[in-house]
C-alpha positions in Angstrom: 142.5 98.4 76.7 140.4 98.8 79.8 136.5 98.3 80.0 136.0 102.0 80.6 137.1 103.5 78.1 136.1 103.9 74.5 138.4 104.1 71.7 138.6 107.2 69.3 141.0 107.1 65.9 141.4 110.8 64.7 140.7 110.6 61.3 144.4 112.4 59.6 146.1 109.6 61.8 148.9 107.9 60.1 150.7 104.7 60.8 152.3 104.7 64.3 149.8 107.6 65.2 148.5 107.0 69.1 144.8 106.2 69.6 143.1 108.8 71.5 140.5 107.5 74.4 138.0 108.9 76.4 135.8 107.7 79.3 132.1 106.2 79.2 129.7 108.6 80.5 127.6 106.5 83.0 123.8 105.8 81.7 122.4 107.6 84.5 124.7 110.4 84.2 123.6 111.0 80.3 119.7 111.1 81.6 120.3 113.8 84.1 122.3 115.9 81.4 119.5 114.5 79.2 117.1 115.9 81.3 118.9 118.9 83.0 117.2 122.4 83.1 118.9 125.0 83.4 116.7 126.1 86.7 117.1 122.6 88.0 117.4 123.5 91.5 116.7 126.3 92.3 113.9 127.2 94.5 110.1 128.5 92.3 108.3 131.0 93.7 104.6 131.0 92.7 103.5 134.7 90.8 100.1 136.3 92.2 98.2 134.6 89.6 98.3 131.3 91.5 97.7 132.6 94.7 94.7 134.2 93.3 93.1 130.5 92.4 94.3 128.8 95.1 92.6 131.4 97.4 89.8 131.0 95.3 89.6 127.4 95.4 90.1 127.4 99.4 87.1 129.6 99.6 84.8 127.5 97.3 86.1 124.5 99.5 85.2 126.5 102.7 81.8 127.6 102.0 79.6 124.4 102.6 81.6 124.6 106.0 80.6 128.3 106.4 77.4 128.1 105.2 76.3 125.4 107.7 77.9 127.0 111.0 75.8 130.4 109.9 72.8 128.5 109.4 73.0 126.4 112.5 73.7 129.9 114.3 70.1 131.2 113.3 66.5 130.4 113.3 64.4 128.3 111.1 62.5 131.7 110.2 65.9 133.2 109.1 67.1 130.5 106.9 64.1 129.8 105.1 64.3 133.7 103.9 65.3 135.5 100.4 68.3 136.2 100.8 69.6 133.7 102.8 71.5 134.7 105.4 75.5 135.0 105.5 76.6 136.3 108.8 76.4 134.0 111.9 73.6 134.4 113.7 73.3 134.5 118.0 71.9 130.6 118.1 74.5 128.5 117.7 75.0 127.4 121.2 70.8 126.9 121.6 70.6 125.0 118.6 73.9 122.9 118.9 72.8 121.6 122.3 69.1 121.0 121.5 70.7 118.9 118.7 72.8 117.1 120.5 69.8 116.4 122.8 67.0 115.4 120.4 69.7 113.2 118.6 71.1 111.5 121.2 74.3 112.3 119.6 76.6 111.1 122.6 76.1 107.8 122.0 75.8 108.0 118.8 79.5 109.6 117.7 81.4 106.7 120.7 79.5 104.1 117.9 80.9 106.0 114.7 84.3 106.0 116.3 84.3 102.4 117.5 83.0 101.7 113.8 85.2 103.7 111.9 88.0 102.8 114.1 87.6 99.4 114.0 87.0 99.3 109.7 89.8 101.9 109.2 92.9 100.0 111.4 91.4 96.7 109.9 91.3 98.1 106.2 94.7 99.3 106.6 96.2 96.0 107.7 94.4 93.3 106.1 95.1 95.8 102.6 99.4 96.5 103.5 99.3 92.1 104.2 97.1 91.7 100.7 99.1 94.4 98.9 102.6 93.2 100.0 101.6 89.2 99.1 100.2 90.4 95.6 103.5 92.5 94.7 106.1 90.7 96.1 105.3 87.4 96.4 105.2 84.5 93.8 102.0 82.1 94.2 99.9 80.2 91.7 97.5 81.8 90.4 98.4 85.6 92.0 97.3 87.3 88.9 94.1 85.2 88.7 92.9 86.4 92.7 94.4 90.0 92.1 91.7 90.4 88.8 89.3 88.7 91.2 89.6 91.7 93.9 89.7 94.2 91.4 86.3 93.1 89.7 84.9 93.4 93.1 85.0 97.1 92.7 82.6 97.0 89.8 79.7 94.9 91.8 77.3 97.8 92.8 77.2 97.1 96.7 73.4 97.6 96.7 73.4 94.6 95.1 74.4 92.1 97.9 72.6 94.1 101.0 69.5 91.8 101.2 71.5 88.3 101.4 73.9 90.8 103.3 71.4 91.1 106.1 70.0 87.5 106.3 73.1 86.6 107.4 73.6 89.2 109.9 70.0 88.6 111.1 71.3 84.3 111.2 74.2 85.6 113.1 72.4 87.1 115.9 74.1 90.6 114.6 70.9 92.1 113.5 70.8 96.2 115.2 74.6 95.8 116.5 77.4 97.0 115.7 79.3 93.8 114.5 76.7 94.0 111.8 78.5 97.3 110.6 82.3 96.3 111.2 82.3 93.0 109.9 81.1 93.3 106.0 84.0 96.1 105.5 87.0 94.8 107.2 88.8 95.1 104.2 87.9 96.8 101.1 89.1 96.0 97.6 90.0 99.5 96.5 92.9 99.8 99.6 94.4 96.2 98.3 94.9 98.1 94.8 95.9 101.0 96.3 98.8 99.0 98.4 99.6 97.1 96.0 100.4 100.0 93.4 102.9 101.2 96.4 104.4 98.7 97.4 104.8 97.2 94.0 107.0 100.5 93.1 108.3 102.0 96.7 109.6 98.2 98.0 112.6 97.0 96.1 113.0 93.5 95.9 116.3 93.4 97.1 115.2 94.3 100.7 112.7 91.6 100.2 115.4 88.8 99.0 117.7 90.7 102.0 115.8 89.4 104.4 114.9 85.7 102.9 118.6 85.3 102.6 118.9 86.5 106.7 116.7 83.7 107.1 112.8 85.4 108.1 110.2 84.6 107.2 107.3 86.4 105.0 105.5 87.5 108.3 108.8 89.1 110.0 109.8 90.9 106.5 106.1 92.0 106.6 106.8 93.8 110.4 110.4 94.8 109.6 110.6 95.5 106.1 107.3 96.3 104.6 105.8 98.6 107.4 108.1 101.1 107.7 108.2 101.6 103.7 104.5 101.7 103.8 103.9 104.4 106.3 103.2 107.0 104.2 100.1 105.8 102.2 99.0 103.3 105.0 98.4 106.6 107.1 96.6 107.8 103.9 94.3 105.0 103.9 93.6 105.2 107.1 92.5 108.5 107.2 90.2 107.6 103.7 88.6 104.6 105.0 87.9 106.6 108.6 86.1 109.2 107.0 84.3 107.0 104.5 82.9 105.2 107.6 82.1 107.6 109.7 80.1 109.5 107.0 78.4 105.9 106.2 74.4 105.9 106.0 72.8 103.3 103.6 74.0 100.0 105.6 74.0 101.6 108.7 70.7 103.0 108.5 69.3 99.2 107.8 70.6 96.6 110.1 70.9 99.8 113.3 67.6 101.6 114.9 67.4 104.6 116.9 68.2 102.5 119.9 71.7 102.0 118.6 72.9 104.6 115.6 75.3 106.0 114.4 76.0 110.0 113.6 74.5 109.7 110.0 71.6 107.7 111.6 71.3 109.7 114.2 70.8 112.9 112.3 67.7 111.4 110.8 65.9 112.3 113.8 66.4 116.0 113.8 64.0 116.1 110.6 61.4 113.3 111.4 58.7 115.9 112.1 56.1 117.4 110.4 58.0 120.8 109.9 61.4 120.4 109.3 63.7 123.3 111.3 66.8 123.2 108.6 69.0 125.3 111.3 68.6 122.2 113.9 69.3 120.3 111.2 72.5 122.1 110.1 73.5 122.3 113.9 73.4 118.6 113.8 75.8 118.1 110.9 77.8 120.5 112.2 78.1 118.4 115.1 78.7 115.2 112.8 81.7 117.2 111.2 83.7 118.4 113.8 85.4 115.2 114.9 86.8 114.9 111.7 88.0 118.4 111.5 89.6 117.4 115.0 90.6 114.5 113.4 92.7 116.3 110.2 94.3 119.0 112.3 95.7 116.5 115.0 97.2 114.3 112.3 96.8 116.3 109.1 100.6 117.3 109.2 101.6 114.0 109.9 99.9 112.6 106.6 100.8 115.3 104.4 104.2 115.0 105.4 104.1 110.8 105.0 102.5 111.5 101.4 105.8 113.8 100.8 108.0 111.3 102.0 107.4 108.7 100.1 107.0 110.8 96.7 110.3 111.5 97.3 111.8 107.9 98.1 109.4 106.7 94.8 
């Protein structure tokens, strides 16, 4: 009797009577019929109910975007008035480049970017090295460091900015930007996050594949790990680059106004004695657009990298 077949006596059999068999439905085979719907398939077409809410939900998520483009497009007169206004007004332009003016925001978004470049394409490789070595690799006391890095995350940051800045201030750092980039190369949360991928994406097969070709833990790093870890690498990137760019508190304490960045920056627009909100909107309107540059250039590309691999997971 072969291995894939299973044997089945009828029950009126007699002596002599032939034994019926039948074949072994595969494991995964009986989970799909398991699991089979009978729409499985077949391609859902959402009813007018959802596209009422997610209309809804676009515009709620629009409106702060909305509301300071039509404030920054009026007077300080206008937007100080009940009601509020919510058509654009003819200022924009005027207020936009008197904003960019008193702000000094030129030089201040070519320090955001080299900041936020710098922390985002250093978070995203020192996290995809840490993340690979803690799922992948065996080491003494892995577990040990990897609870270490996680109870990071629960030390309120505030907590470590005065020693923080004694040692920028030792380094010769103090009002530069090194002082920004160097205390969030890599950030605890995008180890995690790389390590929950690549603990479930990565088989360790590919892994064992390439120790049994003979490389090493740095060339299966560059020709196995990276191109599995595309997807949410490009999604950390674009995390960690916003969260930087939109940084104030550490920013606004080891930089002046010789030397700021966009949130630092912005500080100036209400330093006076009367504070004119539509400068002030104009400002952050300013302080937003790169990113909205930022998400339609490469939105696509990280949507489609977060689709990719939800379906290879």
């Amino acid at each position: 009797m072969t291995t894939d077949s299973i044997p089945v006596r009828a029950t009126d059999a007699g002596p002599g009577t032939v034994r019926k068999t039948r074949k072994a439905t595969p494991p995964g085979e009986r989970r799909r019929r398991l699991f089979r719907h009978p729409g499985a398939g077949r391609q859902h077409h959402a009813g007018p109910v959802a596209y009422i809410l997610l209309g809804l939900a676009a515009l709620v998520s629009l409106f702060p975007l909305y509301w300071t483009m039509v404030a920054a497009s009026t007077d300080n007169t206008r937007v100080t008035q009940t009601p509020p206004p919510f058509l654009p007004g003819p200022h924009l332009l005027d207020n936009l480049g008197k904003a960019w003016q008193d702000a000094a925001l030129g030089k201040a978004m070519l320090n955001s970017l080299i900041v936020a470049g710098a922390i985002a394409l250093s978070t995203v490789l020192f996290a995809t090295l840490a993340g690979f070595a803690f799922a992948k690799l065996r080491f003494k006391g892995r577990n040990i460091l990897l609870m270490l890095v996680i109870g990071t995350m629960m030390v309120p940051p505030q907590l470590g900015v005065v020693p923080l800045f004694m040692m920028m201030t030792e380094l010769g750092w103090g009002q530069k930007l090194p002082a920004v980039i160097f205390p969030t190369l890599v950030s605890a949360v995008g180890v995690f996050f790389m390590r929950q991928y690549l603990a479930e994406a990565l088989p360790d097969e590919l892994v064992e594949a390439g120790r049994v070709d003979g490389a090493h833990s740095l060339r299966i790093f560059w020709s196995i790990v990276l191109p599995v870890a595309r997807p949410p690498m490009a999604v950390l990137f674009m995390i960690t680059f916003v969260h930087a760019w939109n940084d104030f508190f550490w920013p606004f304490i080891v930089l002046d106004m010789t030397n700021p960045t966009v949130p630092v920056a912005l500080t100036q627009l209400s330093a006076g004695y009367v504070r004119d909100q539509s400068l002030i909107m104009a400002g952050a309107l300013l302080g937003t657009l790169p990113l909205l540059a930022l998400f339609v250039v490469f939105g696509r590309q990280i949507v489609g990298g977060i689709m990719q691999g939800a379906v290879k997971g």
